[in-house]
C-alpha positions in Angstrom: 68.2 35.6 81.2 65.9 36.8 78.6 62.6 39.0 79.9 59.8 39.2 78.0 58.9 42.6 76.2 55.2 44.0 77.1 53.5 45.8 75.0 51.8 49.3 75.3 48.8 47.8 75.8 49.9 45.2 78.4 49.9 41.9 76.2 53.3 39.6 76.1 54.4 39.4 73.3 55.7 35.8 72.3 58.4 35.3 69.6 58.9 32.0 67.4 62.3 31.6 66.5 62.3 30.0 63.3 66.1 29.3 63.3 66.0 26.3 65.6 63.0 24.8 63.3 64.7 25.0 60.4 67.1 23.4 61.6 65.5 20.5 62.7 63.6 19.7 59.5 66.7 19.6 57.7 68.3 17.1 60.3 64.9 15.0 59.4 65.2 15.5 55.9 68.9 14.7 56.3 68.0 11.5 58.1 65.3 10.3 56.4 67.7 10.7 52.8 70.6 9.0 54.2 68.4 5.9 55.8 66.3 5.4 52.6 67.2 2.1 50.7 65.8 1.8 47.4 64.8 -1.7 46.8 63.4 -3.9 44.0 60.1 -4.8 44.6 58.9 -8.1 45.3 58.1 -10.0 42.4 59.6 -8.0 40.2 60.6 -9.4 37.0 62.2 -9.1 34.1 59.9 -11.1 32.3 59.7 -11.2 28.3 55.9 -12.1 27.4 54.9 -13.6 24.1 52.8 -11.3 22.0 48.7 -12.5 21.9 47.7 -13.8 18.6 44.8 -12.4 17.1 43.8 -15.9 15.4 43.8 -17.6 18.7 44.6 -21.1 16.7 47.8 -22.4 17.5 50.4 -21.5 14.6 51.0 -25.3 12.9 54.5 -24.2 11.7 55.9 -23.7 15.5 57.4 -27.2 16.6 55.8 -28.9 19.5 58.3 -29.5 22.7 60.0 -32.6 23.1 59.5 -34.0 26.4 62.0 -35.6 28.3 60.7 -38.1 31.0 63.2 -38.8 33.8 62.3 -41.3 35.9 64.1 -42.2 39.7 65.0 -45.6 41.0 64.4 -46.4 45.1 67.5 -44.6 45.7 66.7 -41.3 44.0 69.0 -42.1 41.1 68.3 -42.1 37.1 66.9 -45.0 36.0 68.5 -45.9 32.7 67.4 -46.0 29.6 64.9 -42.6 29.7 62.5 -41.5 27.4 62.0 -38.4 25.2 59.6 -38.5 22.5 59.6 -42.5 22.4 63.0 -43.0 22.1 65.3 -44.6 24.6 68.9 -42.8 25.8 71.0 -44.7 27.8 73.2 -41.5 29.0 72.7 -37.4 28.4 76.2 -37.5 25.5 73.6 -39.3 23.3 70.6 -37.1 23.8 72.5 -34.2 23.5 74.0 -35.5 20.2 70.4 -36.5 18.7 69.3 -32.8 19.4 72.7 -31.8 17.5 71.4 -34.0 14.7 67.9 -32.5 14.8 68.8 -29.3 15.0 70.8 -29.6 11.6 67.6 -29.9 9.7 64.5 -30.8 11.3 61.7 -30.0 8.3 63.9 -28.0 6.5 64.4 -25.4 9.6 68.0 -24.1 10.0 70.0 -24.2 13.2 69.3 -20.4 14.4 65.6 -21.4 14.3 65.6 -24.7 15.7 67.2 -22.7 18.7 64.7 -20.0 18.7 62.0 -22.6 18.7 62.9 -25.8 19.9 61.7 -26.4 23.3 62.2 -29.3 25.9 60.0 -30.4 28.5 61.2 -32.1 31.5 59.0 -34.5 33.5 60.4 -35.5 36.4 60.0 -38.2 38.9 59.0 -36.8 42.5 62.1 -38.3 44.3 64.5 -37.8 41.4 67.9 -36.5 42.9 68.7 -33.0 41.8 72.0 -33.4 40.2 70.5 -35.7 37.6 67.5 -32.6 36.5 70.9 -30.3 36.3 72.9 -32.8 34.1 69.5 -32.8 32.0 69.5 -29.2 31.7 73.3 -29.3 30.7 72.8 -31.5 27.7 69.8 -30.1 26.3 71.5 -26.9 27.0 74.5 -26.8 24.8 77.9 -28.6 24.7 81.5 -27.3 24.7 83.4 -27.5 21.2 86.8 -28.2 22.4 88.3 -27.4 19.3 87.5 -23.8 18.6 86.4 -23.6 22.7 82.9 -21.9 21.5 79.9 -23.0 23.0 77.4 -24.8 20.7 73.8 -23.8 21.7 71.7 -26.3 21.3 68.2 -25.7 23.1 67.2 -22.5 24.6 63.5 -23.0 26.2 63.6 -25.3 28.9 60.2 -25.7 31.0 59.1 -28.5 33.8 55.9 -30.2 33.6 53.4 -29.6 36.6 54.7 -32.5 39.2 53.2 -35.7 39.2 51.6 -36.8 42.3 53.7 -37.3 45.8 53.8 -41.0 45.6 56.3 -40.4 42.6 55.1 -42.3 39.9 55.8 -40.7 36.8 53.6 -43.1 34.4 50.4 -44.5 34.9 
């Protein structure tokens, strides 16, 4: 039992043990450390931005995108023949191997630019079945050379169009 110690002129005097206090804050700090999970914030991206231009013109050199109009049957399947840029493809092999041909010399611009700054627009039919937007994506994409095994990069900027309305009709 511990008594407490008067002093001489009759007060208590009251000790704070700073050992048990201590401790504690560590077994907080302790705690608090070990439950922390660092997380990426929301939103978060990693997100490469183009540069403003100062002219605020449009540059005439850069190529304008070709867009690819995929338009759905009743069913949700591809109605065949599609568009992009007026002309008519009965299946994705011969779109993919026009954009080979394009990209070869369109105006004089050599593969590794046509890459950099081809792009391809995809308007898409509200009730268009996914796989078909995926098999789009593949053959603007790229294609597999089976004989070396190296993939051939065809088009690298890929964007949607805004949706067109819910009834689903893609042209007016």
């Amino acid at each position: 039992m511990k008594f407490r110690h008067t002093t001489s002129s009759g007060d208590d005097k009251i000790e704070l043990q700073m050992t048990p206090m201590i401790d504690i804050v560590f077994q907080l700090l302790v705690f608090f450390i070990m439950t922390f999970k660092i997380v990426a914030q929301e939103g978060d991206f990693n997100i490469r931005m183009p540069l403003a231009s100062e002219g605020g013109a449009p540059d005439e050199s850069q190529m304008p995108p070709y867009k690819l109009y995929l338009t759905a049957n009743q069913d949700g399947t591809l109605e065949v023949p599609f568009l992009m840029d007026g002309l008519t493809f009965d299946n994705f092999k011969s779109l993919q191997e026009h954009l080979i041909l394009e990209m070869e010399d369109p105006n004089g611009v050599g593969p590794e630019k046509f890459q950099e700054e081809a792009e391809v627009e995809l308007h898409c039919d509200y009730g268009l079945r996914y796989d078909f937007v995926i098999q789009a994506i593949d053959a603007v994409r790229g294609k597999l050379d089976r004989a070396t095994g190296q993939t051939i990069e065809i088009v690298q900027k890929i964007k949607f169009a805004p949706p067109p309305d819910r009834s689903g009709q893609l042209f007016e």
